[in-house]
C-alpha positions in Angstrom: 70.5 110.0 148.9 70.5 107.9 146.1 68.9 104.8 145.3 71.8 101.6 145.3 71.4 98.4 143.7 73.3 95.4 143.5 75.0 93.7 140.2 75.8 90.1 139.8 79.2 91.1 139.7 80.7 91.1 143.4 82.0 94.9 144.5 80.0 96.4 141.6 77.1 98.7 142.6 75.0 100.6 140.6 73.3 104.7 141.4 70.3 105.6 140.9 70.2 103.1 137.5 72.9 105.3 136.0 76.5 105.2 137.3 78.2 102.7 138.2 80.5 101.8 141.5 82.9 100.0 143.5 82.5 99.1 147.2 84.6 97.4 148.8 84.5 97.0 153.0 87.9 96.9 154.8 88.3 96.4 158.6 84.7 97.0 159.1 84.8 100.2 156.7 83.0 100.1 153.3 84.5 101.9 150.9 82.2 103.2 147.7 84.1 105.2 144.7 82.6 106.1 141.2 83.7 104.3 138.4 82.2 107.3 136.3 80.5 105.0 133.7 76.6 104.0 133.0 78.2 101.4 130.8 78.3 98.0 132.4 81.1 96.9 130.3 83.6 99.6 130.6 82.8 99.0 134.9 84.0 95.3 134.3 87.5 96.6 133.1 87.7 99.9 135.8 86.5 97.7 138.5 89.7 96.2 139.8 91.3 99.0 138.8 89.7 100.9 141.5 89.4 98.3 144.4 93.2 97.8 144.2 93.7 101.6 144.6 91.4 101.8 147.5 93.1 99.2 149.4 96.1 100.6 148.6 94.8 104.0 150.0 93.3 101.8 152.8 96.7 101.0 153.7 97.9 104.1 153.8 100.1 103.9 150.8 100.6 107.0 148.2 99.0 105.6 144.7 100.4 106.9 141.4 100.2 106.2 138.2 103.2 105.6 136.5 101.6 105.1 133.1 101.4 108.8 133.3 105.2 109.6 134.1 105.9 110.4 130.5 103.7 112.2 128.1 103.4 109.5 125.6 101.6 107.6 128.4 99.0 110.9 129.0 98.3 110.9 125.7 97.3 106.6 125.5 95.6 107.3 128.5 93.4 110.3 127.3 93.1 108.5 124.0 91.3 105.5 125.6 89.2 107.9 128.3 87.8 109.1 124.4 87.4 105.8 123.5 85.2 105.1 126.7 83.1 108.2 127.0 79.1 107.4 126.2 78.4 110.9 125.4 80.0 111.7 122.1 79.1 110.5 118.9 81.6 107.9 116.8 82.8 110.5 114.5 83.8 113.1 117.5 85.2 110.6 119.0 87.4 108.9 115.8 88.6 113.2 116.0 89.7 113.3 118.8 91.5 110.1 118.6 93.2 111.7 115.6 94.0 114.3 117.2 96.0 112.0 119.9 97.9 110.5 117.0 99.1 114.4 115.9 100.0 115.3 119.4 102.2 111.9 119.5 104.2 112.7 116.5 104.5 116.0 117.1 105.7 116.0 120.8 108.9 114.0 122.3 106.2 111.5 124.0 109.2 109.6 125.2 109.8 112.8 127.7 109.6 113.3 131.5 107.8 116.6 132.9 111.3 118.0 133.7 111.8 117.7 130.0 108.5 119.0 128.2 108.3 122.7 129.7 107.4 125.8 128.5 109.8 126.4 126.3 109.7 122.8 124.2 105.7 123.7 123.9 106.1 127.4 123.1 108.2 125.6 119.7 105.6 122.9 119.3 102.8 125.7 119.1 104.6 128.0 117.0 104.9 124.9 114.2 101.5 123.8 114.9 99.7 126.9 114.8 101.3 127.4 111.0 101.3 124.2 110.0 97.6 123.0 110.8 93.9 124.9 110.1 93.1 127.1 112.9 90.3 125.3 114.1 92.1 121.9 114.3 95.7 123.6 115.8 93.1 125.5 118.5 91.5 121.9 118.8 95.0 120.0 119.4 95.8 122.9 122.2 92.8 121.7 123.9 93.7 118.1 123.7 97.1 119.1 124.8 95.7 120.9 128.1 93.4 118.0 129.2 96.7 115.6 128.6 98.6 117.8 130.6 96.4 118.2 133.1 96.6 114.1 134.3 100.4 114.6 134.6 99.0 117.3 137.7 96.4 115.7 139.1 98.7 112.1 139.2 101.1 114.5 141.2 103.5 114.9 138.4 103.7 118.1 137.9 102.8 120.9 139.9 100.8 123.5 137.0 100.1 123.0 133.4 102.4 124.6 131.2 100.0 123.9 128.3 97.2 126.7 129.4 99.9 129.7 129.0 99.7 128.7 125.1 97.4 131.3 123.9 94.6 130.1 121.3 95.2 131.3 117.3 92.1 133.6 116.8 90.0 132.5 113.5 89.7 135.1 110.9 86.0 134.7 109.8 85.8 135.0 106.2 83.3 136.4 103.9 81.2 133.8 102.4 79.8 134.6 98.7 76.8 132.4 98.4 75.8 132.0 94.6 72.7 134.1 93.6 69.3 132.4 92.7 69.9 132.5 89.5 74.0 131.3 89.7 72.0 128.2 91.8 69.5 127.3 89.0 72.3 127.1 86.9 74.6 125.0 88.8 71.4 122.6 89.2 70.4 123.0 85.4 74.2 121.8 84.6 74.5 119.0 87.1 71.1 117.7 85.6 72.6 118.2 81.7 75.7 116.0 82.2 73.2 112.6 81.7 75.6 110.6 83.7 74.3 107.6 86.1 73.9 109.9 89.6 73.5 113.2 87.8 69.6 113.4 88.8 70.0 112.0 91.8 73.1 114.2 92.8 71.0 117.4 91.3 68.3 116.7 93.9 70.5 116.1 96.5 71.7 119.6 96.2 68.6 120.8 96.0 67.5 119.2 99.4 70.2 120.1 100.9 69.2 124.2 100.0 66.1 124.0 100.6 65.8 122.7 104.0 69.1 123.9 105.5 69.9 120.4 106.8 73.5 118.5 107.1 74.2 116.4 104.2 75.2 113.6 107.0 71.6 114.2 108.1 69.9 113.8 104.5 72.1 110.6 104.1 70.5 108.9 106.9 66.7 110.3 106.5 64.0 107.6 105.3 60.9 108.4 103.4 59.0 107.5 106.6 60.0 110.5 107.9 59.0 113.1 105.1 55.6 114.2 105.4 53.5 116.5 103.1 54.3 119.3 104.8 57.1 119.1 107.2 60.6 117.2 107.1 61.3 115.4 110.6 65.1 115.0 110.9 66.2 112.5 113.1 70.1 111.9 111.8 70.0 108.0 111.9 71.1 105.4 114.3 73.9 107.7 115.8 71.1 110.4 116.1 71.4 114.4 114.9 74.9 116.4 115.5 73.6 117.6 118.8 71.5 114.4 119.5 68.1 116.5 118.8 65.7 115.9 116.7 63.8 118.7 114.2 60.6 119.5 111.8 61.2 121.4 109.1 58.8 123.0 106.9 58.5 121.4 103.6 59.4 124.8 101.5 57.4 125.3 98.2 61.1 125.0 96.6 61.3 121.7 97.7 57.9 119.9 97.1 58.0 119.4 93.7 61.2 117.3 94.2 59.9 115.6 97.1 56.5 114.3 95.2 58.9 113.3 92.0 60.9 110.8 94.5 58.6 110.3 97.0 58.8 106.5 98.4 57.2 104.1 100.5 59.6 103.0 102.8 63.4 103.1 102.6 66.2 106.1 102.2 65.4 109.2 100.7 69.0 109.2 98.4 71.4 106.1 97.8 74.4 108.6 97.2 76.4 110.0 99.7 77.6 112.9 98.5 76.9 114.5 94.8 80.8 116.9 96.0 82.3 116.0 92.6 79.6 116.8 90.7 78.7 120.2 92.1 82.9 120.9 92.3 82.7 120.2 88.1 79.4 122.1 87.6 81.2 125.0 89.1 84.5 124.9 86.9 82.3 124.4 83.8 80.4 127.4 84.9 83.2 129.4 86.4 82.3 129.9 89.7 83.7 129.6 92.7 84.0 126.7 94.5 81.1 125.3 96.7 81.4 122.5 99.6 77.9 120.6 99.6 77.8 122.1 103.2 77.9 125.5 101.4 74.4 124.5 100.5 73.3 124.8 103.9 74.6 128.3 104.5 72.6 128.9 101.0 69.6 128.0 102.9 70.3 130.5 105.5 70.8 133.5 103.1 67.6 132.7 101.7 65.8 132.9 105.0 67.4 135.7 106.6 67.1 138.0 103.4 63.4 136.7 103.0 62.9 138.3 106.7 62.7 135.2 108.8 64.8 136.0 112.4 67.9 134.3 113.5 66.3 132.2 116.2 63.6 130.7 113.6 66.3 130.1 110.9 68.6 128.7 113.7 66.0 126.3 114.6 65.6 124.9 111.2 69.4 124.4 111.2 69.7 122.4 114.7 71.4 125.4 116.8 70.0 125.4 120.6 71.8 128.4 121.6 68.4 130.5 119.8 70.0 132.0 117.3 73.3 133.1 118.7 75.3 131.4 116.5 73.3 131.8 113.1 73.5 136.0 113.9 77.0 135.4 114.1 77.9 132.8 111.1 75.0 133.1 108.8 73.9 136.4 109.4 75.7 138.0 105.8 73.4 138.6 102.9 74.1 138.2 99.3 76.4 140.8 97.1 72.9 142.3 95.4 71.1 142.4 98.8 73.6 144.7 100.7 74.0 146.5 97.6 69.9 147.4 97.7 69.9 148.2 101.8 73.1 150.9 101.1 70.7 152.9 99.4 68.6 153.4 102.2 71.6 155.0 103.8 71.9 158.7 104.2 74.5 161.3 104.6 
């Protein structure tokens, strides 16, 4: 059993210190239902909500929501269940709010259930699935699904015609990471333009492929937390993509840069990105375009073909799932490296 205490506000309990509730007693019954929220705020606005469907159950009456008749309403109402949750970070949750907006002007939101069936969403997915990245069309399927899935569960429909939409598989494409040599020249160019953030974006780059972490993460790291020999990531006020922080080794690579700018107090960089000037550096040199996250995948090359395992170089990157995911993504090596381990092949 759970521990209950008592709010100031009147039919608002508390679990356990977490999760809040409504009780409500009617003819001698008490009545407690979770308001599925450990923020005290969000209870406020859920609690009458609840206690008038209780009595209303109380009485023996059939509550539905008719916000949910059409799909316009599912989608307002899973937009502002992502606008609630406690769990995600701002920018997943500013996504997925996005992603709301697509499904509304891409779907007659207007529409009863009788109206949006299987074969309106077989059109819709057919458009979307061309018409969007693969990742983000997969990612407005799911969004679909869970809106969908409140027309059920409010008694609307009886299955979701969403889940038959099969999910575009990803082609994963080969990633040519620049050579150690192609880098130094890339860095050596950014550093020759003489322009106000060329140094400063020129280190940021390095930074970034030397220690494998997420420009967002190197945009929010202080000086406090560089040491002399290990990098502590901690991702800022909003915390790391996972909400876990990491030490990193400070790599020999690295050091030299790291004692140049070293700082008492305040942010490591003032820029937030140093994309245009690597995107130029790579059309002066003639090479193809790198994303500043490309810099982190660099990082990963440069452990796996120096011999360090997936779970160690997965670490250093912020995966949990020990290595899984870096065997899978990261685990390609460099044009000159495969070329060097087919000659140990024999026929």
């Amino acid at each position: 059993m759970g521990q209950w205490s008592a709010t100031r506000i009147t039919n608002l309990l508390r679990r356990n210190g977490t999760v809040y509730y409504a009780r409500i007693k009617i003819d001698g019954v008490s009545y407690r239902r979770s308001l599925k929220t450990t923020k005290l705020d969000v209870a406020r606005v859920k609690l009458p909500v609840v206690i008038s469907q209780i009595k209303s159950e109380a009485a023996g009456e059939v509550v539905v929501d008719k916000s949910l008749n059409t799909l316009g309403g599912c989608i307002a109402s899973w937009v502002q269940h992502q606008q609630q949750r406690p769990d995600i970070k701002d920018s997943t949750r500013d996504y997925w709010i996005r992603c709301g907006k697509i499904l509304c002007q891409t779907l007659p939101c207007d529409g009863l259930p009788a109206m949006v069936g299987d074969s309106v969403l077989r059109e819709w997915w057919s458009a979307t699935a061309t018409r969007f990245h693969t990742t983000y069309a997969n990612n407005l399927l799911s969004a679909l699904v869970a809106v969908m899935e409140l027309q059920v569960e409010a008694g609307y429909r009886k299955r979701n015609p969403a889940r038959k939409l099969k999910r575009v598989k990803a082609i994963q494409k080969v990633r040519r990471m620049p050579s150690p040599e192609e880098f130094s020249a890339l860095i050596a160019d950014v550093r020759a333009q003489n322009k106000r953030f060329s140094l400063e974006s020129a280190d940021f780059m390095e930074w970034v492929a030397y220690s494998g972490m997420r420009p967002s993460e190197l945009v929010e790291m202080l000086w406090t937390d560089v040491g002399t020999d290990r990098l502590t990531v901690r991702g800022g006020a909003t915390g790391t993509k996972n909400r876990k922080e990491r030490v990193i080794p400070l790599m020999a690579a690295l050091r030299g840069i790291v004692e140049r700018r070293r700082q008492d107090a305040g942010p490591v960089f003032h820029i937030k990105t140093p994309r245009i000037a690597l995107r130029n550096a790579c059309d002066r040199l003639g090479m193809d375009h790198l994303r500043v996250y490309d810099l982190r995948h660099f990082f990963a090359t440069s452990c796996i073909e120096s011999g360090v395992n997936f779970a160690q170089t997965g670490l250093w990157l912020g995966h949990s799932d020990g290595g899984v995911l870096c065997a899978r993504v990261y685990g390609w090596t460099r044009d000159a490296a495969g070329m060097e381990e087919a000659k140990k092949v024999q026929f």
